[in-house]
mmCIF entry with sequence, helices, sheets and N, C-alpha, C, O atoms, coordinates in Angstrom:
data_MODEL
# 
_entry.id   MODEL 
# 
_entity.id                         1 
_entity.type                       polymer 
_entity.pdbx_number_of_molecules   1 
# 
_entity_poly.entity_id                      1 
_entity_poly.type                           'polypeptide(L)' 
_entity_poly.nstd_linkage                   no 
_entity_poly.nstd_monomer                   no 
_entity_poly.pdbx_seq_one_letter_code       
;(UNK)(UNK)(UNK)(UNK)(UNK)(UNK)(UNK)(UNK)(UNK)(UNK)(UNK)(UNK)(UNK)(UNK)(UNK)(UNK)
(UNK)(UNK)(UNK)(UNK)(UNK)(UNK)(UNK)(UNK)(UNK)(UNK)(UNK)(UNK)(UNK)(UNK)(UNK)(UNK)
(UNK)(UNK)(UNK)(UNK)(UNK)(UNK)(UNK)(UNK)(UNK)(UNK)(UNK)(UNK)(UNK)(UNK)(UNK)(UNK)
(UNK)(UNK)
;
_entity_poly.pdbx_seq_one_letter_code_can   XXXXXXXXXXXXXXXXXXXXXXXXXXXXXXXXXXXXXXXXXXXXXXXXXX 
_entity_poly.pdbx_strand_id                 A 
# 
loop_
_entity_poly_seq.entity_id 
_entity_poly_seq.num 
_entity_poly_seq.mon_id 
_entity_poly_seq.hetero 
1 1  UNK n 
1 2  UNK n 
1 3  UNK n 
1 4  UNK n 
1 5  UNK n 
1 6  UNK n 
1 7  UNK n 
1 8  UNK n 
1 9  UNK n 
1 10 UNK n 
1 11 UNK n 
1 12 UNK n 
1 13 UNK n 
1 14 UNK n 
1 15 UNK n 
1 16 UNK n 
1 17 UNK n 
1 18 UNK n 
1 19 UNK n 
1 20 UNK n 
1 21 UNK n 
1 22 UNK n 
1 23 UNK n 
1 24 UNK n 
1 25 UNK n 
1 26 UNK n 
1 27 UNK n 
1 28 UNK n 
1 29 UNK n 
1 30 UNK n 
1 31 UNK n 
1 32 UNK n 
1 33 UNK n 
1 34 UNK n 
1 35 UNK n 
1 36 UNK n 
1 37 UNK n 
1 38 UNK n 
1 39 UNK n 
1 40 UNK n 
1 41 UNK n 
1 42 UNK n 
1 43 UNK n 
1 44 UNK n 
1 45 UNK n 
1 46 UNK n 
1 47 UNK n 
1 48 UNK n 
1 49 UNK n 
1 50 UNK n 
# 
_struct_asym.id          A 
_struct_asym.entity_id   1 
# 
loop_
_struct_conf.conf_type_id 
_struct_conf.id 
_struct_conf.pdbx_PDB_helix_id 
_struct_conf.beg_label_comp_id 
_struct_conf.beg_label_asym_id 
_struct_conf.beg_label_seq_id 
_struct_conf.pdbx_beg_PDB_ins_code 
_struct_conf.end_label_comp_id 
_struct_conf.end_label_asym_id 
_struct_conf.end_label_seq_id 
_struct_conf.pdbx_end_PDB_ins_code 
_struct_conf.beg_auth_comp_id 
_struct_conf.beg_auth_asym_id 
_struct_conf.beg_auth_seq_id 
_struct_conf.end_auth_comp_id 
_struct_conf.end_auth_asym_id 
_struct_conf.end_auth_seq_id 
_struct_conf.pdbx_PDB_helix_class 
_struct_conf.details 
_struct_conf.pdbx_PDB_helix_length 
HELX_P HELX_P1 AA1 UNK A 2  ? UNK A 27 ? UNK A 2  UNK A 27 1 ? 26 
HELX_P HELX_P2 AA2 UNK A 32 ? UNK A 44 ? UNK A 32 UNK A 44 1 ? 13 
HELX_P HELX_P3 AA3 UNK A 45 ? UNK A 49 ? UNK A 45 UNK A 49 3 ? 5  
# 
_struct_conf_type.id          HELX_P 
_struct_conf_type.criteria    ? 
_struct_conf_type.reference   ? 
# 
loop_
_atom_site.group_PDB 
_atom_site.id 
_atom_site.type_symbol 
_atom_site.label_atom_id 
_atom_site.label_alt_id 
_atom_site.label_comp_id 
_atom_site.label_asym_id 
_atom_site.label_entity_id 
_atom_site.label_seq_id 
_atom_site.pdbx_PDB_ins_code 
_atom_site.Cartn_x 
_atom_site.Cartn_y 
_atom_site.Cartn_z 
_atom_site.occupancy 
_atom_site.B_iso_or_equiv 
_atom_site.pdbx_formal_charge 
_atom_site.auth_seq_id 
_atom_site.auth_comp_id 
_atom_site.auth_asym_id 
_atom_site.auth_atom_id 
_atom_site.pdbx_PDB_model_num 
ATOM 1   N N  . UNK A 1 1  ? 60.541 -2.878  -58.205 1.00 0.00 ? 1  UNK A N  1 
ATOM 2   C CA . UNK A 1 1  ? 59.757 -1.969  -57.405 1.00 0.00 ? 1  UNK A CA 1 
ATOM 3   C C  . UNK A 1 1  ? 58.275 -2.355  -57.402 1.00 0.00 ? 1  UNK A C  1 
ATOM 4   O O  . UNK A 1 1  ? 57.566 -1.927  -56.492 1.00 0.00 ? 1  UNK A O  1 
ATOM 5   N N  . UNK A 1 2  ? 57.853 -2.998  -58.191 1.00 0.00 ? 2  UNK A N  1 
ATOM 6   C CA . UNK A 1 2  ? 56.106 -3.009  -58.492 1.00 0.00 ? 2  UNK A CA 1 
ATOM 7   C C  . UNK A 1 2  ? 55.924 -4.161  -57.707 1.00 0.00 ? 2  UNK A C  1 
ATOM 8   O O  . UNK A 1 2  ? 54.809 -4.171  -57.186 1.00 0.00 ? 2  UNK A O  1 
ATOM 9   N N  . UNK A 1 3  ? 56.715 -5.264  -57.401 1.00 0.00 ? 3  UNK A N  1 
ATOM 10  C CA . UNK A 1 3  ? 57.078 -6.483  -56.695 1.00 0.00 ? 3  UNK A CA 1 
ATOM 11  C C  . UNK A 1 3  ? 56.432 -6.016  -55.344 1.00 0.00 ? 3  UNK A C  1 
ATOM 12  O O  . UNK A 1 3  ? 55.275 -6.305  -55.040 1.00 0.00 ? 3  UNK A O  1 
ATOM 13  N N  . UNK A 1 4  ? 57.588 -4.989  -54.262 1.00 0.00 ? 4  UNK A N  1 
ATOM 14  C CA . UNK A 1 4  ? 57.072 -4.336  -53.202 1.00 0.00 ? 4  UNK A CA 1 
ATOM 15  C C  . UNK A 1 4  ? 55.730 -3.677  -53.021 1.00 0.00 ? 4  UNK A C  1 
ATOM 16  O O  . UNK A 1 4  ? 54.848 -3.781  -52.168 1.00 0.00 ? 4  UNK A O  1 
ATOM 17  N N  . UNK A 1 5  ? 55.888 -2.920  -54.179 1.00 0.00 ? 5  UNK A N  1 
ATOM 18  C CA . UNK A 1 5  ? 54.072 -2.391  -54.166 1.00 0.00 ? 5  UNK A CA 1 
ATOM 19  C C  . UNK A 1 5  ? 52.790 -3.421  -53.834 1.00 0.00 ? 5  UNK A C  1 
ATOM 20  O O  . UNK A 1 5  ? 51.837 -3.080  -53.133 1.00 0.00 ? 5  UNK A O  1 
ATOM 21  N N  . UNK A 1 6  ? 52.964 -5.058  -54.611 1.00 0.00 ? 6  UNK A N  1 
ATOM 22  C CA . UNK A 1 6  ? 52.118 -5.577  -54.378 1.00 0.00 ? 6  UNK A CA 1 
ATOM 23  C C  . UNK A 1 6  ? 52.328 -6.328  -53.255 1.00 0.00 ? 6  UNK A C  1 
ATOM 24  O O  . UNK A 1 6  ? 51.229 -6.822  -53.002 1.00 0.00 ? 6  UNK A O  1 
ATOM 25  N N  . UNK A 1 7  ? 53.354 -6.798  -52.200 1.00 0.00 ? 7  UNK A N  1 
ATOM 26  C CA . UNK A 1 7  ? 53.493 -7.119  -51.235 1.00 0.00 ? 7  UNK A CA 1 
ATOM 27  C C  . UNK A 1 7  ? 52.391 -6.797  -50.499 1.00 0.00 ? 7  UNK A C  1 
ATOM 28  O O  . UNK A 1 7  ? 51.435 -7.511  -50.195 1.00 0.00 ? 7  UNK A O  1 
ATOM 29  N N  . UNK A 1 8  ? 52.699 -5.212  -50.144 1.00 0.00 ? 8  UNK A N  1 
ATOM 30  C CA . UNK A 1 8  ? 51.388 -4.848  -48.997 1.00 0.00 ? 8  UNK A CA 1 
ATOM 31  C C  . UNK A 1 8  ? 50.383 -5.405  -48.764 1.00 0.00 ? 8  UNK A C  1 
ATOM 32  O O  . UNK A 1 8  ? 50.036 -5.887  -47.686 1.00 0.00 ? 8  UNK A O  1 
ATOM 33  N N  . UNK A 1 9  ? 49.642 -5.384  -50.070 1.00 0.00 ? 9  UNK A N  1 
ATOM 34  C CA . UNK A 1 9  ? 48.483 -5.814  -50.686 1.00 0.00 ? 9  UNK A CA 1 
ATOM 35  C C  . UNK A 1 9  ? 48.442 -7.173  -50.345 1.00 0.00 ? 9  UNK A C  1 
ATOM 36  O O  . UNK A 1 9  ? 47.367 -7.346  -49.770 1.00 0.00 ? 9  UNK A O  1 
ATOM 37  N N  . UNK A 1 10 ? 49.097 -8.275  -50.411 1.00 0.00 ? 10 UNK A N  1 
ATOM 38  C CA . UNK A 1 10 ? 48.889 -9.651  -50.423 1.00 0.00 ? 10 UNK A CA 1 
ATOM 39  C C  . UNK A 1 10 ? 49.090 -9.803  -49.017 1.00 0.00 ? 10 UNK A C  1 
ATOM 40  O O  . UNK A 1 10 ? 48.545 -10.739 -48.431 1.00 0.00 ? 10 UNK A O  1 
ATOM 41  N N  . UNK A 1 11 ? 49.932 -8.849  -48.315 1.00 0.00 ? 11 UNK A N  1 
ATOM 42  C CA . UNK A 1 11 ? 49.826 -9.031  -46.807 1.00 0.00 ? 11 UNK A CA 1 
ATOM 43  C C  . UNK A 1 11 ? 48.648 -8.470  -46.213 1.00 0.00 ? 11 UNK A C  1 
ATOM 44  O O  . UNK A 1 11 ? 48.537 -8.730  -45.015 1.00 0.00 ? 11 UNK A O  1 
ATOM 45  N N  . UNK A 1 12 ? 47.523 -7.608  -46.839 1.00 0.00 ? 12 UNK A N  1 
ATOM 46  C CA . UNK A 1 12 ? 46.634 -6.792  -46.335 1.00 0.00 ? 12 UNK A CA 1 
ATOM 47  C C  . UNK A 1 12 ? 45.281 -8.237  -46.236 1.00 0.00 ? 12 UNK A C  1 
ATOM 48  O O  . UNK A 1 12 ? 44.497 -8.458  -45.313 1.00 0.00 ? 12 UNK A O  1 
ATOM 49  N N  . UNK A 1 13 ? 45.424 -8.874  -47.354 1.00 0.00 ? 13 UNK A N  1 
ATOM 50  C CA . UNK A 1 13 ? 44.662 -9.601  -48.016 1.00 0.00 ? 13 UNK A CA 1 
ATOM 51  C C  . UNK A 1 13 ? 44.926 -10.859 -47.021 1.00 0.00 ? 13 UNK A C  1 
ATOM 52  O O  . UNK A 1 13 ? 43.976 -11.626 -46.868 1.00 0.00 ? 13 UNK A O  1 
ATOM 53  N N  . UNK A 1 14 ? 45.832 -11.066 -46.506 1.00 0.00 ? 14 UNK A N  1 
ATOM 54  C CA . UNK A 1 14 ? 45.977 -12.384 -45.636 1.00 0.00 ? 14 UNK A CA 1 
ATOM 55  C C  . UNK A 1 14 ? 45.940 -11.999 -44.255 1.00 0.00 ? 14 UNK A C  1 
ATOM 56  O O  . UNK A 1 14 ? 45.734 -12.766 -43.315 1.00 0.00 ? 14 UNK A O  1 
ATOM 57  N N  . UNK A 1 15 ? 46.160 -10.705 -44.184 1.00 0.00 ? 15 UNK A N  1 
ATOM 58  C CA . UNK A 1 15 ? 45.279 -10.453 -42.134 1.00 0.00 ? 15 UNK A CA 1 
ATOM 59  C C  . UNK A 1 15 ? 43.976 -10.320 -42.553 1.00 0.00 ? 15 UNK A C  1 
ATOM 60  O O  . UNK A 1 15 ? 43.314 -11.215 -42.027 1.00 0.00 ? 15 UNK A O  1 
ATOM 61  N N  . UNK A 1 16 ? 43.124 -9.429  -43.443 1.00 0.00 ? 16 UNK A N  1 
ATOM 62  C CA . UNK A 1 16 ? 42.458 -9.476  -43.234 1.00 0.00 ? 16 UNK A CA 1 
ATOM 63  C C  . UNK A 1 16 ? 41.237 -11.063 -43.278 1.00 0.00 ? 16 UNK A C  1 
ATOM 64  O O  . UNK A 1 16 ? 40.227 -11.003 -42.577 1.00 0.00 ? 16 UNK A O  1 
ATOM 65  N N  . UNK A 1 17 ? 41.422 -11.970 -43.888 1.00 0.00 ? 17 UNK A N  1 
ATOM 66  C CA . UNK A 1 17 ? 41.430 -13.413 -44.151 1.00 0.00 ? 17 UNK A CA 1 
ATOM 67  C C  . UNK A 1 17 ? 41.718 -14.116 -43.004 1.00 0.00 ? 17 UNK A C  1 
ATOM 68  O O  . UNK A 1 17 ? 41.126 -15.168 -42.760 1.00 0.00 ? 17 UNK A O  1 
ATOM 69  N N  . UNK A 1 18 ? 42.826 -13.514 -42.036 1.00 0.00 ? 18 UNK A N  1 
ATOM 70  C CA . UNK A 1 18 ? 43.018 -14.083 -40.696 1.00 0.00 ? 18 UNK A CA 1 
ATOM 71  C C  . UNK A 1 18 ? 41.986 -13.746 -39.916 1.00 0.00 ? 18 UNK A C  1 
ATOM 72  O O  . UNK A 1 18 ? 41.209 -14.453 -39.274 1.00 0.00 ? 18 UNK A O  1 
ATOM 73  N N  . UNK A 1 19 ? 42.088 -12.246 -40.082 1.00 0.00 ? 19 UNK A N  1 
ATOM 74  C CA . UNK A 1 19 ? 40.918 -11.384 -38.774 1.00 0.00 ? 19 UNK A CA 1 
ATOM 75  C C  . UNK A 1 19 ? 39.402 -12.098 -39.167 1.00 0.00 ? 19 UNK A C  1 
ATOM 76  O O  . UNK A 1 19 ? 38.664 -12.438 -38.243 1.00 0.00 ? 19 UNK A O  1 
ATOM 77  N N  . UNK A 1 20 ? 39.050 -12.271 -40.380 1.00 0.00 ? 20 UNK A N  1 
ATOM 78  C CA . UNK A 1 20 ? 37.849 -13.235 -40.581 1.00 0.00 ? 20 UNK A CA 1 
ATOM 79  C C  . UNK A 1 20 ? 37.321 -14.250 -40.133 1.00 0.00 ? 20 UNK A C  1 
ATOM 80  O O  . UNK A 1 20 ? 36.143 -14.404 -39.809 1.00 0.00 ? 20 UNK A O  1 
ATOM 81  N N  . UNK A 1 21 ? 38.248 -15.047 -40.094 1.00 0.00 ? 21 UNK A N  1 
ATOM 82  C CA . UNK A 1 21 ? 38.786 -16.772 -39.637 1.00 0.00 ? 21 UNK A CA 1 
ATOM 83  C C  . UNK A 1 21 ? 38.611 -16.548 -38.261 1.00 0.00 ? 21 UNK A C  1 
ATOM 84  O O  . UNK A 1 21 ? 37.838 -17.291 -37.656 1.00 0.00 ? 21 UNK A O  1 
ATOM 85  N N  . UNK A 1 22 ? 39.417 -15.313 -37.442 1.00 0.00 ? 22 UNK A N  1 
ATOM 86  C CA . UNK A 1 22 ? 39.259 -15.017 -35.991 1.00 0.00 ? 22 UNK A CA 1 
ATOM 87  C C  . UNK A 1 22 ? 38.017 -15.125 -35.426 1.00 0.00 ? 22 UNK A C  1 
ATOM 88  O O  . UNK A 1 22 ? 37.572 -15.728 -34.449 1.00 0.00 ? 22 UNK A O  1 
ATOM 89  N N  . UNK A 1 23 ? 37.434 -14.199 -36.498 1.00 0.00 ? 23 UNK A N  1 
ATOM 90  C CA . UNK A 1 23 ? 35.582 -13.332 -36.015 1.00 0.00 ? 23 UNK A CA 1 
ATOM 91  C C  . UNK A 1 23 ? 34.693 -14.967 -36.394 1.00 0.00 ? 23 UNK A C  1 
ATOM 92  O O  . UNK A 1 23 ? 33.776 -15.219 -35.612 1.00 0.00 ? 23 UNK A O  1 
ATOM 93  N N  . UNK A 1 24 ? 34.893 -15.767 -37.262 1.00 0.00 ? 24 UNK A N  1 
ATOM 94  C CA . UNK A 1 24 ? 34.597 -16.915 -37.335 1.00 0.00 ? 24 UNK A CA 1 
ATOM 95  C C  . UNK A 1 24 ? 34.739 -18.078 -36.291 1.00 0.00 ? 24 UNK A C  1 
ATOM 96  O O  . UNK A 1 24 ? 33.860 -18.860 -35.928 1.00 0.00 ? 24 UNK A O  1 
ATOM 97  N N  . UNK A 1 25 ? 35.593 -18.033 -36.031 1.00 0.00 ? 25 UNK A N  1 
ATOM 98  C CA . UNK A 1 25 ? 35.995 -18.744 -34.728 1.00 0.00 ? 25 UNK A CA 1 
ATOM 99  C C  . UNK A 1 25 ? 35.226 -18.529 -33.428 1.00 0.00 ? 25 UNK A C  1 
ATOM 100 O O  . UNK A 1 25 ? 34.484 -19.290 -32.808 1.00 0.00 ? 25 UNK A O  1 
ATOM 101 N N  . UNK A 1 26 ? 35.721 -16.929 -33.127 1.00 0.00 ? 26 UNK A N  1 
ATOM 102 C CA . UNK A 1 26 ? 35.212 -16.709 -32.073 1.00 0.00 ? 26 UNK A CA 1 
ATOM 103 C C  . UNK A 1 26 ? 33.594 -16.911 -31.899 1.00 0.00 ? 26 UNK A C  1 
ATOM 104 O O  . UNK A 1 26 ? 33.111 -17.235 -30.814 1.00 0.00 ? 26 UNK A O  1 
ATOM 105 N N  . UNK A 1 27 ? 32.658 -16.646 -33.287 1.00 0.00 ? 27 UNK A N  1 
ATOM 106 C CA . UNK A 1 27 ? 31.597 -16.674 -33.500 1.00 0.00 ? 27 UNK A CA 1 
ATOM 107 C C  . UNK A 1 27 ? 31.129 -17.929 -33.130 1.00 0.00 ? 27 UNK A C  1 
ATOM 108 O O  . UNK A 1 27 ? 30.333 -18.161 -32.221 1.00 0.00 ? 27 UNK A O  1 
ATOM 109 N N  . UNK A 1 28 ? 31.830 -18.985 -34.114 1.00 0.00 ? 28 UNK A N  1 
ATOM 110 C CA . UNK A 1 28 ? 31.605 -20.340 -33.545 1.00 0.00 ? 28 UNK A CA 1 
ATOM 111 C C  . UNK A 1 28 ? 31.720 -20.931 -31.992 1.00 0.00 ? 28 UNK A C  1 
ATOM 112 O O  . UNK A 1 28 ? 31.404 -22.089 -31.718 1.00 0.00 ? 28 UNK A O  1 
ATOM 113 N N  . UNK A 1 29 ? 32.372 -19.670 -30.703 1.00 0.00 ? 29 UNK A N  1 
ATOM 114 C CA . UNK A 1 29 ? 32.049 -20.541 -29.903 1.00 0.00 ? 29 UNK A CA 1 
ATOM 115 C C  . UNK A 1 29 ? 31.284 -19.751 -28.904 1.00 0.00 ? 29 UNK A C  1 
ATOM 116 O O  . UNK A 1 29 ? 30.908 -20.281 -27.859 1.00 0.00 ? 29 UNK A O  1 
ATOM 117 N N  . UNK A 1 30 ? 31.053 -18.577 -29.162 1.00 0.00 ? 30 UNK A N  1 
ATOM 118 C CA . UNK A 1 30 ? 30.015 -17.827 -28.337 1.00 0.00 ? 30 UNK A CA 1 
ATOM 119 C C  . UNK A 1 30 ? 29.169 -17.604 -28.866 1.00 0.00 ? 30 UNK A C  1 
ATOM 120 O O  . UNK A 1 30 ? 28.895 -16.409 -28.751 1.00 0.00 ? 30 UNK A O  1 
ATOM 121 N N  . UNK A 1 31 ? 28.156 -18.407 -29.770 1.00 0.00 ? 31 UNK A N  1 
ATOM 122 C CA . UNK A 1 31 ? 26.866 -18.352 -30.380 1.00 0.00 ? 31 UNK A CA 1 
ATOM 123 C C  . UNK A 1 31 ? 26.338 -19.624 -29.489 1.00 0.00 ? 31 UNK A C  1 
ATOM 124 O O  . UNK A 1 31 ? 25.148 -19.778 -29.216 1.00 0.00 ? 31 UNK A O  1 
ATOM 125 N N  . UNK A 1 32 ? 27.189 -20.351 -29.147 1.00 0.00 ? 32 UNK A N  1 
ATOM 126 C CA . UNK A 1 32 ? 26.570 -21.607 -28.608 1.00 0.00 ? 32 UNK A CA 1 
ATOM 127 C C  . UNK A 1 32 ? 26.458 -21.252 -26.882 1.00 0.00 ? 32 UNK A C  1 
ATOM 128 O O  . UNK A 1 32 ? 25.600 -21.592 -26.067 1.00 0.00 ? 32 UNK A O  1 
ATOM 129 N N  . UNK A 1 33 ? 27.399 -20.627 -26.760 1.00 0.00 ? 33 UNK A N  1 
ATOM 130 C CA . UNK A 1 33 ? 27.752 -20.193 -25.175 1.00 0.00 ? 33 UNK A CA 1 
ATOM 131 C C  . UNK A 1 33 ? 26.860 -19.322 -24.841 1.00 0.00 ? 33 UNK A C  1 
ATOM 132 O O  . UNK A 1 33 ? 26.308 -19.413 -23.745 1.00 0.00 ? 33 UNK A O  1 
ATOM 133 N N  . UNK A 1 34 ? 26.591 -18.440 -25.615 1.00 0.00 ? 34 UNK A N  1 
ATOM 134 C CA . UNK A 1 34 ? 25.197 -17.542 -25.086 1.00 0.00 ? 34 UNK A CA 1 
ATOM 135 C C  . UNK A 1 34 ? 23.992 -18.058 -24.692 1.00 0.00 ? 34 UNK A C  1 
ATOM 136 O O  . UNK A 1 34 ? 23.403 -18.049 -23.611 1.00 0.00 ? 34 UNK A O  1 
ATOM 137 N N  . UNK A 1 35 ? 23.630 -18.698 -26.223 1.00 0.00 ? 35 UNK A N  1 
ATOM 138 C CA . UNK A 1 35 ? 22.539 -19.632 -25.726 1.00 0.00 ? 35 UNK A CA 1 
ATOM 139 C C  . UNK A 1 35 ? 22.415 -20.526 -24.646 1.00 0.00 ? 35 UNK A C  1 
ATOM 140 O O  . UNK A 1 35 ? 21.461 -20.260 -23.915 1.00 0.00 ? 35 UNK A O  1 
ATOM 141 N N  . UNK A 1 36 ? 23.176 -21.636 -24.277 1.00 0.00 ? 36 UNK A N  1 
ATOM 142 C CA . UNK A 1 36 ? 23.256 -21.654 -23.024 1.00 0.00 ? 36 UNK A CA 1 
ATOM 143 C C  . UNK A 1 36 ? 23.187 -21.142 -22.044 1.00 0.00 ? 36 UNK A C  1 
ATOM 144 O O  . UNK A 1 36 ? 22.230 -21.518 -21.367 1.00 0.00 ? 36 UNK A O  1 
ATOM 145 N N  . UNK A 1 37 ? 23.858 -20.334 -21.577 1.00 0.00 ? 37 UNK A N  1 
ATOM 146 C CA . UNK A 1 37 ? 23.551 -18.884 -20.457 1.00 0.00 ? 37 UNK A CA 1 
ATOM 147 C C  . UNK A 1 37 ? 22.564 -18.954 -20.790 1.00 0.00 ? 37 UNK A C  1 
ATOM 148 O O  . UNK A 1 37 ? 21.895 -19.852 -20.278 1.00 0.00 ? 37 UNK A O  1 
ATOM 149 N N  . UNK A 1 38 ? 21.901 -18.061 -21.828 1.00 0.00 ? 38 UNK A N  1 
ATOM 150 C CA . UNK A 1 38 ? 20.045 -17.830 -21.833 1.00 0.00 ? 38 UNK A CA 1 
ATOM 151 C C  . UNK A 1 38 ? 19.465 -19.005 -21.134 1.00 0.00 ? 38 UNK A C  1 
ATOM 152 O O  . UNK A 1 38 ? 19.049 -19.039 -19.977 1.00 0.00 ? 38 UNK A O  1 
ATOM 153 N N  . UNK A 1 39 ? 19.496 -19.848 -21.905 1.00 0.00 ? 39 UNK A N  1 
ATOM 154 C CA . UNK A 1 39 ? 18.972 -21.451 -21.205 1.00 0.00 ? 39 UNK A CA 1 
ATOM 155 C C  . UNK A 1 39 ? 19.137 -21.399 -19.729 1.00 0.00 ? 39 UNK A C  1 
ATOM 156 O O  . UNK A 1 39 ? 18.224 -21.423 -18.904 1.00 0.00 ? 39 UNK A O  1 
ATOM 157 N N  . UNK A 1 40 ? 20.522 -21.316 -19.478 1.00 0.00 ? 40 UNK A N  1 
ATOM 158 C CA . UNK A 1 40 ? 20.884 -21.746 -18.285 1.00 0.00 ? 40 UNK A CA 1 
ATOM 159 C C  . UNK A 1 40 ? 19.399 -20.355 -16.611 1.00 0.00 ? 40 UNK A C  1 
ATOM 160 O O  . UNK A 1 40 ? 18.742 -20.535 -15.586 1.00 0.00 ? 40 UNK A O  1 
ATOM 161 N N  . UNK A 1 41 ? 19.769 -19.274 -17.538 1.00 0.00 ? 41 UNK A N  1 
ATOM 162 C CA . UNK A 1 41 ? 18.747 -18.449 -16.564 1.00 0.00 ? 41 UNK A CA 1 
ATOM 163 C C  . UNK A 1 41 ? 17.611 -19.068 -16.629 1.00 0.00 ? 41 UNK A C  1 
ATOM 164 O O  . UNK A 1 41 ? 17.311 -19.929 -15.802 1.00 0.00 ? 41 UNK A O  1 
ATOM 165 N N  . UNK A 1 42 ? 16.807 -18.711 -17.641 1.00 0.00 ? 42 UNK A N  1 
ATOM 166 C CA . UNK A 1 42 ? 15.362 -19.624 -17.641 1.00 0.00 ? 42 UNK A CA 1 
ATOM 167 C C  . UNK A 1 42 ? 15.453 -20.543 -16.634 1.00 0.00 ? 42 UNK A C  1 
ATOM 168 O O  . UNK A 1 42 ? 14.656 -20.404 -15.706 1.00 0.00 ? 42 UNK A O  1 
ATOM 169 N N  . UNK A 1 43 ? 16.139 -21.339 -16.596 1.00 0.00 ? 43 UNK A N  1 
ATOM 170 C CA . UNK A 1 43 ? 15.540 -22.752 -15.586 1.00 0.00 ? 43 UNK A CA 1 
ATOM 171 C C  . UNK A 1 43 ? 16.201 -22.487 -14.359 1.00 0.00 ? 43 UNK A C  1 
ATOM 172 O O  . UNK A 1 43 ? 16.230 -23.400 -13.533 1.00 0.00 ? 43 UNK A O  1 
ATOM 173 N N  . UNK A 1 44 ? 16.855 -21.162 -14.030 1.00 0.00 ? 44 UNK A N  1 
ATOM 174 C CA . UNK A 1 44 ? 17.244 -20.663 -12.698 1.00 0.00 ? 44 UNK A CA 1 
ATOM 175 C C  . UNK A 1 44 ? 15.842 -20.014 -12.337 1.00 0.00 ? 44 UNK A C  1 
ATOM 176 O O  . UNK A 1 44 ? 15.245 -20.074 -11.262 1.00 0.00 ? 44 UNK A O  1 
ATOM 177 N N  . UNK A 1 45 ? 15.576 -19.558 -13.182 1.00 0.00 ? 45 UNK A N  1 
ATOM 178 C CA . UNK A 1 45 ? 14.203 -18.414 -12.622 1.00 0.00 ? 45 UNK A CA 1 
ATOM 179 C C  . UNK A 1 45 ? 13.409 -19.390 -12.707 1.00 0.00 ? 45 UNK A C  1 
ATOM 180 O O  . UNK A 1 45 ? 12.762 -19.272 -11.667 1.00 0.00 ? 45 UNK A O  1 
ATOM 181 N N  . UNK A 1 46 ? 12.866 -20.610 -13.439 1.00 0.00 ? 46 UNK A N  1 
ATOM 182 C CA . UNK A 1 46 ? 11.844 -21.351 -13.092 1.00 0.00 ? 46 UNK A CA 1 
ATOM 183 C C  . UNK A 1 46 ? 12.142 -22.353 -11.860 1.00 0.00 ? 46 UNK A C  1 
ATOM 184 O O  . UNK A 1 46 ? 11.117 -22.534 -11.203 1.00 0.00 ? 46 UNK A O  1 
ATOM 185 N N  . UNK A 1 47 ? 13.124 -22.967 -11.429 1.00 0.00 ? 47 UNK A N  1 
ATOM 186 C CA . UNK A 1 47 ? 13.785 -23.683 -10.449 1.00 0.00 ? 47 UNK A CA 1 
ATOM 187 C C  . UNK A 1 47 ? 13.699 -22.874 -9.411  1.00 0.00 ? 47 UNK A C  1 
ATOM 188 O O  . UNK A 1 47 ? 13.538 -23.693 -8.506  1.00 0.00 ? 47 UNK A O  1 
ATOM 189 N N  . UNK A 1 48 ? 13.692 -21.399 -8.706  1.00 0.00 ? 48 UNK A N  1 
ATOM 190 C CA . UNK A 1 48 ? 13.945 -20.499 -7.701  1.00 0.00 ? 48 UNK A CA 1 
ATOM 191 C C  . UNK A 1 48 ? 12.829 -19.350 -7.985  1.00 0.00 ? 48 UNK A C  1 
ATOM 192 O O  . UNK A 1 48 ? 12.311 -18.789 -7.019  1.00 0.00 ? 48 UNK A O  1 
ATOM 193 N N  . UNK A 1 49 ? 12.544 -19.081 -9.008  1.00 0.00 ? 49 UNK A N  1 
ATOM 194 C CA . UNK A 1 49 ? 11.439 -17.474 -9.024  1.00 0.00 ? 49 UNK A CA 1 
ATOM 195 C C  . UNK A 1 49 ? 10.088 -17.978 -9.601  1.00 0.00 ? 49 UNK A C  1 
ATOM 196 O O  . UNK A 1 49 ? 8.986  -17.430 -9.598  1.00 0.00 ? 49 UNK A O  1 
ATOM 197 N N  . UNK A 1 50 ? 10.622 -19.599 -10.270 1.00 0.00 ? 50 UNK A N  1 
ATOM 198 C CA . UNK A 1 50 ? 8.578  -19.354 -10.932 1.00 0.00 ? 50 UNK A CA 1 
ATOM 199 C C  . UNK A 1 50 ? 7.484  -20.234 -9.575  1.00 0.00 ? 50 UNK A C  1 
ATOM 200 O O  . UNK A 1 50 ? 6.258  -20.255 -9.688  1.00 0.00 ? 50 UNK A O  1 
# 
């Protein structure tokens, strides 16, 4: 029985380790993608509005 009890737990412990890895990931590719966009306006508004 104490076997099952700690199951949960080691499964709680490895999504949440996944969902991390996710937010990591995703982080890694829209930190770069934003900036761009930003970039990318700037030299729309200086190319057409400045």
């Amino acid at each position: 029985m104490s076997e099952s009890a700690a199951e949960p737990e080691a499964g709680t412990t490895r999504s949440g380790a996944r969902t991390l890895l996710l937010v990591v990931a995703w982080l890694w590719v829209l930190i770069p993608f934003v900036y761009g966009v930003y970039e990318l306006i700037l030299k729309v508004v200086d190319l057409f509005g400045g």
